[in-house]
LOFIBA-481603 format. One line per field, with one value per residue (C-alpha): residue number from 1; residue in one letter; x, y, z. Coordinates in steps of 0.2 Angstrom, whole numbers, plus 2048, in hexadecimal, padded with zeros to 3 digits. Layout:
N
resi <- NUM,...
resn <- A,...
u <- X,...
v <- Y,...
w <- Z,...
//
This chain:
305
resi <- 1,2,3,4,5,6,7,8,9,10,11,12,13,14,15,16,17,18,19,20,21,22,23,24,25,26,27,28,29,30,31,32,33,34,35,36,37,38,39,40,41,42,43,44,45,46,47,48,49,50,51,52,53,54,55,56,57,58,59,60,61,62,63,64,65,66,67,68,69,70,71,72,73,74,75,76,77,78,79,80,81,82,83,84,85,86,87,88,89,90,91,92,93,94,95,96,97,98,99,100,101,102,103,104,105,106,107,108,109,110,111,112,113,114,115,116,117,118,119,120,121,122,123,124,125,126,127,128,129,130,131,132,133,134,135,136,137,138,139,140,141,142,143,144,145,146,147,148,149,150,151,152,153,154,155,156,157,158,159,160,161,162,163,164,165,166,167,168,169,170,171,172,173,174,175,176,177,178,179,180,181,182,183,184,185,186,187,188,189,190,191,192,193,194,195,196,197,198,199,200,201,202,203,204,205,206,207,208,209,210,211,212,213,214,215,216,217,218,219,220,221,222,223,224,225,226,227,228,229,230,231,232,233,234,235,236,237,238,239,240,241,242,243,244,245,246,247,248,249,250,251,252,253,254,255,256,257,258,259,260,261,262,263,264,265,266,267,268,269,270,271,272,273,274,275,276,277,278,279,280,281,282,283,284,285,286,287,288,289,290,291,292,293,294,295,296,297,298,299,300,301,302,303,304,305
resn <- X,X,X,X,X,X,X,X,X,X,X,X,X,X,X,X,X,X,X,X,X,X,X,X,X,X,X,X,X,X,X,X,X,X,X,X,X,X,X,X,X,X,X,X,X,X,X,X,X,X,X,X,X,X,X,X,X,X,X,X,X,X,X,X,X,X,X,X,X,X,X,X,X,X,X,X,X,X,X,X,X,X,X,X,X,X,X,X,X,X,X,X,X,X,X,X,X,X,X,X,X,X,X,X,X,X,X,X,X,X,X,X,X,X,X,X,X,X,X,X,X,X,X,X,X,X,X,X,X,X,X,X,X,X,X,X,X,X,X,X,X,X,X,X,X,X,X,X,X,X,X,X,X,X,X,X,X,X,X,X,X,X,X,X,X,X,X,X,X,X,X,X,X,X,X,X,X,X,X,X,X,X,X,X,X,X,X,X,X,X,X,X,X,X,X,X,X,X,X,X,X,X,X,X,X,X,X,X,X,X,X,X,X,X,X,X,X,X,X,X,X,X,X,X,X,X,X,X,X,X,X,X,X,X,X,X,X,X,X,X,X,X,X,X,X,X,X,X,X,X,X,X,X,X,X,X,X,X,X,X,X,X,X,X,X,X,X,X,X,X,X,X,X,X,X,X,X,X,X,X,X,X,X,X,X,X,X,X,X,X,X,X,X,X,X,X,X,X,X,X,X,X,X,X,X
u <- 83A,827,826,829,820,812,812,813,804,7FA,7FF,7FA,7E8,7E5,7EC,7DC,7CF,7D3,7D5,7C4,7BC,7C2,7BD,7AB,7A8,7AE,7A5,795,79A,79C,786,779,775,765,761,768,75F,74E,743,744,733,736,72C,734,72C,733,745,743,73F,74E,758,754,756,76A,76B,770,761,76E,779,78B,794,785,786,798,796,78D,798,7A9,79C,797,7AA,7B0,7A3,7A8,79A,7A1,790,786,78A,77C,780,784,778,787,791,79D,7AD,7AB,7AA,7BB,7C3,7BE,7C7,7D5,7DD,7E0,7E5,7F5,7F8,7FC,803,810,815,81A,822,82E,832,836,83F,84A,84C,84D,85B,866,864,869,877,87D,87C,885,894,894,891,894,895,888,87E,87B,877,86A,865,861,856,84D,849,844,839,830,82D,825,81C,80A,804,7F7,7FE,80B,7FD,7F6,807,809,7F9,7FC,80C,80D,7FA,7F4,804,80E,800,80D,802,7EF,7EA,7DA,7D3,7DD,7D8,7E8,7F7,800,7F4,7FE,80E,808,7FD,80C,81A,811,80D,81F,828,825,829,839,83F,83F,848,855,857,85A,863,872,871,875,87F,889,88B,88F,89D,8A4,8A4,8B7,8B2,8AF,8C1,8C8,8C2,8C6,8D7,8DA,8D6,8C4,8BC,8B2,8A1,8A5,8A5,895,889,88F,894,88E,87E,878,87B,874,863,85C,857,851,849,83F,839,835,826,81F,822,817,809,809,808,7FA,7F1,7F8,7EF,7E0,7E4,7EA,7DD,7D1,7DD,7DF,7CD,7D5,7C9,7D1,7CC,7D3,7C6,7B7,7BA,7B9,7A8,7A2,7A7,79C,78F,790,790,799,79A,7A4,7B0,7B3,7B8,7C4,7CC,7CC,7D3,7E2,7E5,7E6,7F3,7FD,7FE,804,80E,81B,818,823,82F,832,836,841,84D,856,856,860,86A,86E,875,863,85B,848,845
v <- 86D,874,870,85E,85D,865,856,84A,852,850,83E,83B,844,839,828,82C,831,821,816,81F,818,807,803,80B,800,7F1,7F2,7F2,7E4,7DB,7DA,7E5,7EA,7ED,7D9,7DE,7ED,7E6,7D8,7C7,7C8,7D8,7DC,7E2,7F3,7F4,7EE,7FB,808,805,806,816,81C,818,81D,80C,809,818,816,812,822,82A,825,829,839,83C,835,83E,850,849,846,856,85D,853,847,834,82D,824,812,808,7FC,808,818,822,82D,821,82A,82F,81D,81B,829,822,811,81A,81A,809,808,814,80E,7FD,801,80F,801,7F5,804,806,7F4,7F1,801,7FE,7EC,7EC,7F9,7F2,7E0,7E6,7ED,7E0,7D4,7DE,7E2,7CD,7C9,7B6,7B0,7A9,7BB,7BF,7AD,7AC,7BE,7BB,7A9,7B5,7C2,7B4,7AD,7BE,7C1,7B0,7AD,7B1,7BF,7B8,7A6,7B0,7B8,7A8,79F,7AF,7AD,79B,79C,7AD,7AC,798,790,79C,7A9,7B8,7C6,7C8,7C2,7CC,7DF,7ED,7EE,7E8,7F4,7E2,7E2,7EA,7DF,7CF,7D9,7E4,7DA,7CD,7DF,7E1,7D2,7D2,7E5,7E2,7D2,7E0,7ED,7E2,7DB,7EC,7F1,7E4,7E8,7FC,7F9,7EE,7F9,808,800,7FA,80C,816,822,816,810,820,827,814,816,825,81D,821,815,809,80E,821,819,80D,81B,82B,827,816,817,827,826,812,81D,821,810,80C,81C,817,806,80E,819,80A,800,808,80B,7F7,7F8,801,7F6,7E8,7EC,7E3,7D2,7D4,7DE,7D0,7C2,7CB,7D2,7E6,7F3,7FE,803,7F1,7E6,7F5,7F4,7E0,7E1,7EF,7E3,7D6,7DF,7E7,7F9,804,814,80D,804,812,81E,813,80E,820,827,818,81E,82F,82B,820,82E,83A,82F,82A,83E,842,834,83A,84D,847,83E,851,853,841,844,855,84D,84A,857,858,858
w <- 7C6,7C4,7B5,7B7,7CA,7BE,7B2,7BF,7C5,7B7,7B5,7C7,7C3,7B4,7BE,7CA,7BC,7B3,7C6,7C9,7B9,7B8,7CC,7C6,7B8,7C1,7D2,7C6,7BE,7D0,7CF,7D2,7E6,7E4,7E7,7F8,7FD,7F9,801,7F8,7F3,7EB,7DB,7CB,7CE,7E0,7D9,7CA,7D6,7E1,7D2,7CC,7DC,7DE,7C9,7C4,7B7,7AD,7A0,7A9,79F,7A8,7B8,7B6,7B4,7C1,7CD,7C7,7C9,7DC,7E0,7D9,7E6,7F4,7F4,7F2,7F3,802,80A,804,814,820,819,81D,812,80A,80D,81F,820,819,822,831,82E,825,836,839,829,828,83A,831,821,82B,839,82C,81F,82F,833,820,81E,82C,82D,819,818,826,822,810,814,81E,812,807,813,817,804,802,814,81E,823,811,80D,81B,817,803,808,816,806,7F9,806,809,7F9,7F4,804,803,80E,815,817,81E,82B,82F,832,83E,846,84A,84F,85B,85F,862,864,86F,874,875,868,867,855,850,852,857,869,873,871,86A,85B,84E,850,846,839,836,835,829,81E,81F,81A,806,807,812,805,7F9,800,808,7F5,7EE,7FC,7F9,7E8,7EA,7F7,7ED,7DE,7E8,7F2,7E3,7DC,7D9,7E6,7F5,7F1,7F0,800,807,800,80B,81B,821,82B,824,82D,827,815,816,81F,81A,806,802,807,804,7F3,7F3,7FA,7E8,7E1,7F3,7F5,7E6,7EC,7FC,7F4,7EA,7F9,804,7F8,7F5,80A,809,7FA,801,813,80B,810,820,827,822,828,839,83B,83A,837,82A,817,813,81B,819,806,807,810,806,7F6,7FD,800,7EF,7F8,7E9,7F1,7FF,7F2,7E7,7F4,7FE,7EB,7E8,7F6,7F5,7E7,7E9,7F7,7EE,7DE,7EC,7F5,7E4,7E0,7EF,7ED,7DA,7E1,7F0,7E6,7E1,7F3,7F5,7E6,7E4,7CF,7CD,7C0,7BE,7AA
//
């Protein structure tokens, strides 16, 4: 099992260098912020001199280089909006982004796994039916048609949730459950599925045949070993919440990484971009790292190669 958490590790180191890398090279290729720090009438002298200030007049390989040795040293670089260093900027809005990405990991998770196994123990009759055009729904819908269908509805028409910012306690309903509908179409999908397959397995009989009630059967055997493939979807799930977070903050005006990266983007501020893409990622790497070593844990048959 150390060996392979090891190897895992080292995947997960080279996933960030080469993330790292490709957000560098493509935020320069966005355009040059200088034009943005420097008055219109500028001179080229005055525009040369601001870029050998913020090293962009360097090769790329160069500038590179010196930005992997300034991470390794804890320094990601300084807003060139805000003049502020870029990754306190992002921990201060990572906040309000887990607080959105965890609210709608729960309502997927738990509305995704029961409605799953209820269409699974109604196959063919009219709860499974209405259950699989929910799911097929979910995952076509844009997410932010979706939000803006929400905002209209619950917000203009009936005026039951605040639409925008994260004062109001009621903030995070809409946001969240928009978040959580593609991820909940999913798990309710895969769901049905294991639970199908296990139920259908000689062993669910068996213990069936010998007179244990049906709930015994469905929560304590069935399930926990339809919990692997779902387990699995739950780690990527809830790093595509946390990517996915993007659109939403900017459809509903939430201050988390999401929308910060989006203005930064704008606004050609790099620093701030690469530290909220690398910090993402480096949560997402960990993230799948636990849900690969808790499957042993779920399935005791599971061996670690």
């Amino acid at each position: 099992m150390l060996s392979y958490f090891l190897r895992r590790l080292g995947r997960a180191a080279i996933t960030i260098v080469a993330v790292s890398l490709i957000v560098f090279v493509a935020v320069r290729a966005t355009g040059d912020p200088t034009f943005s720090l420097v008055a219109e009438d500028a001179t080229e002298a005055e525009i040369a001199e601001v870029r050998a200030e913020l090293g962009l007049d360097r090769p790329y390989f160069v500038q590179y280089a010196i930005y992997v040795g300034d991470v390794i040293s804890g320094d990601f670089g300084t807003s060139l909006r805000y003049k502020q260093p870029a990754f306190d900027l992002v921990v201060q809005r990572l906040p309000a982004t887990l607080q959105l990405a965890l609210a709608a990991f729960i309502l997927s998770t738990v509305f995704g796994i029961l409605l799953g196994i209820l269409a699974a123990l109604r196959q063919g009759r009219w709860p499974d039916m209405a259950i699989r055009a929910f799911a097929a729904l979910g995952l076509s819908a844009p997410s932010f048609w979706v939000g803006i269908l929400a905002i209209l509805l619950f917000g203009v028409m009936l005026q039951w949730l605040p639409t925008s910012g994260r004062a109001h306690p009621l903030s995070l309903l809409l946001p969240a459950m928009t978040l959580a509908l593609h991820s909940m179409a999913s798990i309710v999908r895969l769901t049905r599925s294991a639970m199908l397959e296990t139920s259908s397995a000689e062993y669910i009989k068996f213990l069936r045949s010998k007179g244990l009630p049906e709930r015994l059967i469905i929560w304590k055997h069935a399930l926990r070993n339809a919990l692997v493939p779902i387990v699995a979807i739950l780690g990527l799930q809830l790093s595509n919440l946390v990517g996915g977070a993007v659109i939403i903050e900017v459809v509903f005006n939430w201050p988390g990484v999401g929308r910060l990266m989006i203005e930064a983007l704008v606004n050609h501020d790099f620093p701030v971009i690469q530290a909220g893409v690398l910090l993402i990622t480096l949560s997402t790497v960990l993230v799948n790292l636990a849900i690969d070593m808790s499957y042993g844990v779920i399935d005791p048959r599971i061996k670690y190669q």
